[in-house]
C-alpha positions as a printed NumPy array, in Angstrom:
array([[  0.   ,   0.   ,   0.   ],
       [  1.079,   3.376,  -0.806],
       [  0.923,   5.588,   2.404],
       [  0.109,   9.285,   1.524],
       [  2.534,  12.203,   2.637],
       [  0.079,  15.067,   3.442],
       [  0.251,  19.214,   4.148],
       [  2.324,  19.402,   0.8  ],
       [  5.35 ,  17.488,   1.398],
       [  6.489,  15.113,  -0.942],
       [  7.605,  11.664,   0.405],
       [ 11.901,  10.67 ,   0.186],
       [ 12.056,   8.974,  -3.102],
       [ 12.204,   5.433,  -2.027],
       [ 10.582,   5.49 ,   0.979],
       [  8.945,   1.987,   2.427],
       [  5.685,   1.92 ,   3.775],
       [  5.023,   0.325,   7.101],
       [  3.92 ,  -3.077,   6.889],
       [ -0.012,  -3.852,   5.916],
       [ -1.616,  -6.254,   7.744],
       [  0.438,  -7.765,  10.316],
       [  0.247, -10.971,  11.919],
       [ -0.683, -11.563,  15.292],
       [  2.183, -12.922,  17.331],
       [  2.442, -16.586,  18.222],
       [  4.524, -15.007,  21.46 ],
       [  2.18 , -14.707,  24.07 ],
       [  3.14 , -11.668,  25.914],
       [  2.82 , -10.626,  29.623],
       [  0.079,  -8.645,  30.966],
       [  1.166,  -4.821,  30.329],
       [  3.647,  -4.991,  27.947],
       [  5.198,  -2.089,  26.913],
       [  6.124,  -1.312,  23.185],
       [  9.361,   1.047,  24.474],
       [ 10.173,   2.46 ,  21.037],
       [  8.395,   3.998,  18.91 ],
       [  7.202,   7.216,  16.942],
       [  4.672,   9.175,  15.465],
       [  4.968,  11.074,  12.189],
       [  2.44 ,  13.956,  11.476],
       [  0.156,  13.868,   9.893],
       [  2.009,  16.39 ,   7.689],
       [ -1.381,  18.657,   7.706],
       [ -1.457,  18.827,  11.137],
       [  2.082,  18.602,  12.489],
       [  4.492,  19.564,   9.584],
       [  7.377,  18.288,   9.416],
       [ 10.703,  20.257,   9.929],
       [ 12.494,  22.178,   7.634],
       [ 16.169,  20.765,   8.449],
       [ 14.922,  16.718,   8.187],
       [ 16.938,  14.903,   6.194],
       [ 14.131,  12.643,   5.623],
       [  9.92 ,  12.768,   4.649],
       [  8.374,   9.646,   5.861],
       [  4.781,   9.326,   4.696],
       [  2.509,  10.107,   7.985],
       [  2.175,   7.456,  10.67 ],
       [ -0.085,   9.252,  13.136],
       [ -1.458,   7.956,  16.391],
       [ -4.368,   6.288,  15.548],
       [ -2.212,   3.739,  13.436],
       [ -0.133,   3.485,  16.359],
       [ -2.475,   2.507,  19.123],
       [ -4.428,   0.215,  16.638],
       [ -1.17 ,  -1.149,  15.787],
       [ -0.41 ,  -1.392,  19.742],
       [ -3.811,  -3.086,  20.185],
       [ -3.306,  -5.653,  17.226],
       [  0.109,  -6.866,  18.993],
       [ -0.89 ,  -7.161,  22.451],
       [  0.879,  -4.32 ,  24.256],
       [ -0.638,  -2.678,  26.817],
       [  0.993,   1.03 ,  26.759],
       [  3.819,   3.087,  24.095],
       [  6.609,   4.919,  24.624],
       [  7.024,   7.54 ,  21.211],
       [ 10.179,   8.526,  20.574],
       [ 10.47 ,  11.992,  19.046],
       [ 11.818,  11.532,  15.204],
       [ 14.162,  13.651,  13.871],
       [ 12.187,  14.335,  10.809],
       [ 10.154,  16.822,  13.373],
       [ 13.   ,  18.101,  15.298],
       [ 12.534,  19.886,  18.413],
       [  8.912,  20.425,  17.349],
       [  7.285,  17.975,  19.806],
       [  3.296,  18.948,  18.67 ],
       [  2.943,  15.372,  17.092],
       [  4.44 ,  13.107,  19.692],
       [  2.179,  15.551,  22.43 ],
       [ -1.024,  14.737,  20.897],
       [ -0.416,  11.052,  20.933],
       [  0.837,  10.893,  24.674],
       [ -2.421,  13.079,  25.592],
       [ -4.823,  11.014,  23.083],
       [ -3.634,   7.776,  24.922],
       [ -5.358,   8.056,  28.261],
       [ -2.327,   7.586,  30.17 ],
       [ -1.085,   4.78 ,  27.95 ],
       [  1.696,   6.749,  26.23 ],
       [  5.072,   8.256,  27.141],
       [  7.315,  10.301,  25.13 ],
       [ 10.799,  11.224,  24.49 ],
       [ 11.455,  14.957,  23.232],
       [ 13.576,  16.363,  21.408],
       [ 14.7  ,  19.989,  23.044],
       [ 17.089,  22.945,  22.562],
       [ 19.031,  24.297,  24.375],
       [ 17.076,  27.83 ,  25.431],
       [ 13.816,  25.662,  26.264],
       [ 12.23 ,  27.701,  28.721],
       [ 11.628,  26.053,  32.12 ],
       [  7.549,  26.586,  31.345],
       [  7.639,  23.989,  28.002],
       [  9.916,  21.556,  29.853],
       [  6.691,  21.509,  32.681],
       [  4.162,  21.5  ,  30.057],
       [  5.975,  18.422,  28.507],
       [  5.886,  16.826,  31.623],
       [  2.515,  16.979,  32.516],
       [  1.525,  15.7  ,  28.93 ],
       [  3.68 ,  12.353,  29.024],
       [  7.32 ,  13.307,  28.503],
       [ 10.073,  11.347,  30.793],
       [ 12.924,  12.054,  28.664],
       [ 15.272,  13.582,  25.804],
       [ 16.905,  12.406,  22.908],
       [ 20.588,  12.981,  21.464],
       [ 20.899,  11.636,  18.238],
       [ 24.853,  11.235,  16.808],
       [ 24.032,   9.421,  13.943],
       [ 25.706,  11.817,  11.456],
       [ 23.417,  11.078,   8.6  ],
       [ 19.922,  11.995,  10.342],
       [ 20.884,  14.963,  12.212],
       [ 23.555,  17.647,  12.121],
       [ 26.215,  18.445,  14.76 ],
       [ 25.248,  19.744,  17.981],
       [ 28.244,  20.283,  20.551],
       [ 28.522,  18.174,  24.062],
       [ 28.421,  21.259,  26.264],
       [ 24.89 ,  21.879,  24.758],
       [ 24.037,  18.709,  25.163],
       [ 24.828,  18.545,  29.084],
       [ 23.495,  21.91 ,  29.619],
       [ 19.94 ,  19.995,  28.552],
       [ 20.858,  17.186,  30.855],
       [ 21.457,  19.167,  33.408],
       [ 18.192,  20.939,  33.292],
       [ 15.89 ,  17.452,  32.818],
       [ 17.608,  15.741,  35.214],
       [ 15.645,  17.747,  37.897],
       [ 12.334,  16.329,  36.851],
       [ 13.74 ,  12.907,  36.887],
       [ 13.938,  12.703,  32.919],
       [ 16.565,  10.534,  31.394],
       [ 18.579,  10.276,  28.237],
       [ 18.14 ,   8.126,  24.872],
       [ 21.562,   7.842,  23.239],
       [ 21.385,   6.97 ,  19.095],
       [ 24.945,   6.261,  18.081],
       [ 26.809,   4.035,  16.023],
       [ 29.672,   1.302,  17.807],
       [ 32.572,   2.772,  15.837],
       [ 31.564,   6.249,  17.567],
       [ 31.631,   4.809,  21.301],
       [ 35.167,   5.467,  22.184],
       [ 34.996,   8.983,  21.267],
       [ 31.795,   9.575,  22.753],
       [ 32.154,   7.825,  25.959],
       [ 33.163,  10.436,  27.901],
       [ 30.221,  12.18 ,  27.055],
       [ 27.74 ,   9.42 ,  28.042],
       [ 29.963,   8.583,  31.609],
       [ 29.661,  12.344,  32.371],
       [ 25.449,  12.435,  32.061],
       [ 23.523,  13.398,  35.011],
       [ 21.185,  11.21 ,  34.747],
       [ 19.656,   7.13 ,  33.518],
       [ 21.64 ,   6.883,  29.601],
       [ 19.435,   4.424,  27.651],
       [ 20.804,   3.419,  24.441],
       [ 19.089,   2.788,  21.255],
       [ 19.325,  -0.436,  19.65 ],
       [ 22.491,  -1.708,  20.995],
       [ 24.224,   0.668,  20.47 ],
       [ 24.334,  -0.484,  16.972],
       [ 26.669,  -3.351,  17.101],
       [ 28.685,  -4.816,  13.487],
       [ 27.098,  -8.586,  13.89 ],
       [ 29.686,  -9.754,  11.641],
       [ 31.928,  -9.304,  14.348],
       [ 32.014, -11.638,  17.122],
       [ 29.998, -11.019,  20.127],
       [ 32.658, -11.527,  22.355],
       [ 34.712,  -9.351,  20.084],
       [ 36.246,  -5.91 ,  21.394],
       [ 33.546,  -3.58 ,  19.74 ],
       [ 30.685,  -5.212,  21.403],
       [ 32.622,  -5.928,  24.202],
       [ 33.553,  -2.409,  25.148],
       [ 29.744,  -1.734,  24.959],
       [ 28.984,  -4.423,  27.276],
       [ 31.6  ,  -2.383,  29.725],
       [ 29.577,   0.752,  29.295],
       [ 26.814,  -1.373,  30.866],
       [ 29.117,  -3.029,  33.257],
       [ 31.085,  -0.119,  34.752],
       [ 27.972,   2.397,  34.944],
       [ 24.401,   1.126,  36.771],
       [ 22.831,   4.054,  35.244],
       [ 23.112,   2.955,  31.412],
       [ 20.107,   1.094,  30.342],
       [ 19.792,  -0.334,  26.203],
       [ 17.096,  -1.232,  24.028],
       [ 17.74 ,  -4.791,  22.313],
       [ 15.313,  -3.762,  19.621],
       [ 15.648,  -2.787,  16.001],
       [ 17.389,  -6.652,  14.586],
       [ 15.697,  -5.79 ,  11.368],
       [ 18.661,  -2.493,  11.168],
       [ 21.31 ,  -4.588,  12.318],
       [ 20.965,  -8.012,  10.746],
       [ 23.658,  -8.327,   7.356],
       [ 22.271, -12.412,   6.793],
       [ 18.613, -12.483,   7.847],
       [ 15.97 , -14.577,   7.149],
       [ 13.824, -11.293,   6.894],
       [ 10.605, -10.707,   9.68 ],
       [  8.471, -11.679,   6.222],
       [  5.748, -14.271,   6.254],
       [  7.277, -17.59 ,   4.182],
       [ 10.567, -16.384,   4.872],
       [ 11.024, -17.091,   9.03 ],
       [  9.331, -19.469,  11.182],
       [  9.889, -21.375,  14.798],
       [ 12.953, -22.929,  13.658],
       [ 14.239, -20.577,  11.3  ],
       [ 13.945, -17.219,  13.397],
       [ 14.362, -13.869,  11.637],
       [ 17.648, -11.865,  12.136],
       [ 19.2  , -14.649,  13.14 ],
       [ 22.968, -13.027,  13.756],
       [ 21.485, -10.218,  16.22 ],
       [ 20.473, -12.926,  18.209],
       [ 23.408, -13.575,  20.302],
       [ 23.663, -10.117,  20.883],
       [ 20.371,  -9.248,  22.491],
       [ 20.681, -12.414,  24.508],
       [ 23.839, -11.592,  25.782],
       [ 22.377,  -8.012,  27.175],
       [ 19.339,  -9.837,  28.189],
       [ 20.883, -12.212,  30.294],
       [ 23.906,  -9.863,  32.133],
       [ 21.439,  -7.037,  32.849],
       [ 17.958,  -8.199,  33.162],
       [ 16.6  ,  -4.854,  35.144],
       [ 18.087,  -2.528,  32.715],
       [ 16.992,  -3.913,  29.067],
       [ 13.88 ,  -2.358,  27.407],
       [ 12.741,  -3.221,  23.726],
       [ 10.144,  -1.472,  21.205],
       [  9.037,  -2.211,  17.875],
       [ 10.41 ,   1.14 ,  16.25 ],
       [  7.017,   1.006,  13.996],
       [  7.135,   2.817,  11.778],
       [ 10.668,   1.42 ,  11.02 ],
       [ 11.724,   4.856,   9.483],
       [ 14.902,   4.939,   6.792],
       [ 14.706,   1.366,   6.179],
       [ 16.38 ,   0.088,   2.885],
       [ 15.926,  -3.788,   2.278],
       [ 12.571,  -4.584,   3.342],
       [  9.662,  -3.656,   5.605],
       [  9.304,  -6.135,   8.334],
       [  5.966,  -8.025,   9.613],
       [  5.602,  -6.72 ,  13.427],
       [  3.869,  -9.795,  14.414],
       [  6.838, -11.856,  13.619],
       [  9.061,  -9.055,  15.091],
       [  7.722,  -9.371,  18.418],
       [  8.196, -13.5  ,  17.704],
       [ 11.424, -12.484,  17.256],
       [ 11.591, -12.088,  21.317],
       [ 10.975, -15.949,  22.141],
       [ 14.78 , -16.305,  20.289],
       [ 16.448, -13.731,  23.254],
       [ 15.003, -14.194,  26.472],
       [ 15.544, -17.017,  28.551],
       [ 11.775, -17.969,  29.922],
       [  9.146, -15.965,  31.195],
       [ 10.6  , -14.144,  34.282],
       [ 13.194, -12.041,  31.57 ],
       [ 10.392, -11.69 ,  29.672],
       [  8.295, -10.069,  31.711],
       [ 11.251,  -7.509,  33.343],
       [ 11.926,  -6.691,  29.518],
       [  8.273,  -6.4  ,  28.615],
       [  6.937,  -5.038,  32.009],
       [  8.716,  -4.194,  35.24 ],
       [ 11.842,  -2.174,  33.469],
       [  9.699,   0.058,  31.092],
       [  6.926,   0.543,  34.162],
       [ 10.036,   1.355,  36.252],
       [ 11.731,   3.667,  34.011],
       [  8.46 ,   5.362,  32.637],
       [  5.431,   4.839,  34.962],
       [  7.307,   4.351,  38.432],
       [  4.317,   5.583,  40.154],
       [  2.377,   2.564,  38.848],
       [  4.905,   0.108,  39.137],
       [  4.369,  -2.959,  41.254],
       [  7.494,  -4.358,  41.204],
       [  8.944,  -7.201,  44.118]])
C-alpha cells in the first residue's frame, strides 16, 4: 500500500511503507507490555514536518499506532520523538495526551527551552530527551549543549536516549559517563554482527553497561542490524528458522547480564529502512529467540519500562 505524505510534502524517493496487515504474534506476551520504542509522524497537515529533516516519511499518526499497539498485544507506548520533526514535539504531544495515560514520550529539546515547556511536557507524558549522533539523520550539535539539557531534565527525573553508532563509542564515551542522569541506548548501540559477540567492539559496549548502573539499552531494532537475515516476512522465518538470526546472540547476551536494565520497542514505523519492511507480528516473535523464559520476559516487557516510565504505577517485588 502506498501511504500518503500530506500538508504538501512530498515523500523521500524510495521510501517503504510500514507493513499492511500484520500478523498476530504466536509469542504470548505478559500482561502490560510495553512497546518502548516507537514514533509518530504527522500527519504532515497537522504537524508539519521540519524544515532541516533529512528525511519525509509518509505520515504514521497515532491512531495507526495505538491500533497497531492493540493488534500486537501491548498494553501502553513509549514515542520517541523523530528527527524528521526536530525539536517540534506537537505530534508526539497529541499522541501521549490522546492515549489516556497509555503513552510516554521522548522529546527532542534545545538548548534555550524555557523552564515553562519543559513543565508543560511533563505533565503531557514526557520522561525524557533524545541525542541523536548518527551523522546522517541529524547535524552536529556540541557536548556542552548537550549537558546543559541534561542538566536541566535531570531535575524532573527525565533521562537520556543515546542513538549512536559502535565505531563512535570510544569517542563519545566520555560524554555518556559524564550524564547526570539514567543513559538508555538505542538499539544496541548499533553493534557490526559480523563481528564476534565476544569481540572488542561489542565488548567495550557491554563495559559501558558493566562499569555504569545508570546505562540502560534497548535490544530492539534486529531488522537495522541483521547483514544475513531470514527477513521478519511471512514464508521467509518461522519457529525454527527465526528472523535476524545473527542479532540474536547479541540481544541475549544483554538480556541475560542485565535483566533490570533492558527495554525493547518495535520502532514502527521502522523509518529509513532500505531492504525490506518487516511483519511486526513476527518481530515481536522475534523475542521468544532472546530471552531465557518468562521471568526475563516479563522484566523486559513489564517491570523495566513501568520502572523507568510509569514508576508511580509500578508494582514491582
Amino acid at each position: 500500500m502506498n501511504r500518503p505524505t500530506t500538508g504538501g510534502f512530498a515523500k523521500t524517493p524510495g521510501w517503504l511503507d510500514w507493513y499492511d496487515g500484520p500478523s498476530r504474534p504466536r509469542l504470548r506476551l505478559p500482561d502490560g507490555a510495553v512497546d518502548a520504542h516507537c514514533h509518530v509522524f504527522g500527519p504532515g497537515e497537522r504537524f508539519p514536518y521540519a524544515p532541516e529533516r533529512k528525511y519525509t516519511p509518509c505520515d504514521a499518526g497515532k491512531d495507526d499506532l495505538f491500533a497497531l499497539r492493540d493488534h500486537l498485544g501491548f498494553a501502553r507506548n513509549v514515542i520517541v520523538q523523530a528527527t524528521c520533526h526536530g525539536a517540534d514535539n506537537r505530534a508526539l504531544v497529541d499522541a501521549c495526551l490522546a492515549s489516556g495515560g497509555r503513552a510516554r514520550g521522548v522529546a527532542t529539546v534545545r538548548r534555550d527551552v524555557a523552564d515553562a515547556e519543559l513543565e508543560r511536557l511533563h505533565a503531557a507524558g514526557i520522561r525524557g530527551v533524545r541525542f541523536n549522533f548518527v551523522k546522517r539523520l541529524v547535524d552536529f550539535t556540541p557536548k556542552d549543549e548537550l549537558l546543559a539539557i541534561a542538566q536541566r531534565i535531570a531535575p524532573l527525573g527525565w533521562h537520556v536516549v543515546v542513538y549512536f553508532e559502535a565505531p563512535d563509542l570510544p569517542e563519545l564515551w566520555d560524554f555518556f559517563t559524564a550524564l547526570p542522569t539514567t543513559v538508555v541506548v538505542d538499539h544496541m548501540g548499533r553493534p557490526d554482527v559480523t563481528q564476534p559477540v565476544d569481540g572488542p567492539q561489542f565488548g567495550l559496549f557491554v563495559r559501558l553497561l558493566r562499569e555504569h548502573p545508570n546505562v540502560w539499552t534497548k535490544v530492539s531494532c534486529p531488522e537495522r542490524l541483521s547483514v544475513s537475515g531470514p527477513p521478519a516476512l511471512p514464508g521467509r522465518c518461522g519457529p525454527d528458522r527465526p528472523p535476524y538470526a545473527d542479532v540474536i546472540p547479541f540481544a541475549r547476551r544483554l538480556v541475560e547480564a542485565f535483566p533490570d536494565r533492558v527495554l525493547w520497542g518495535t520502532d514502527w514505523p521502522h523509518p529509513n529502512l532500505k531492504d525490506h519492511m518487516p511483519d511486526d507480528g513476527l518481530l515481536v516473535d522475534w523475542l521468544a529467540h532472546i530471552v531465557p523464559d518468562e521471568a526475563h520476559l516479563r522484566r523486559l516487557l513489564v517491570d523495566n519500562p513501568m520502572r523507568l516510565y510509569w514508576p508511580d504505577e509500578w508494582k514491582g517485588a
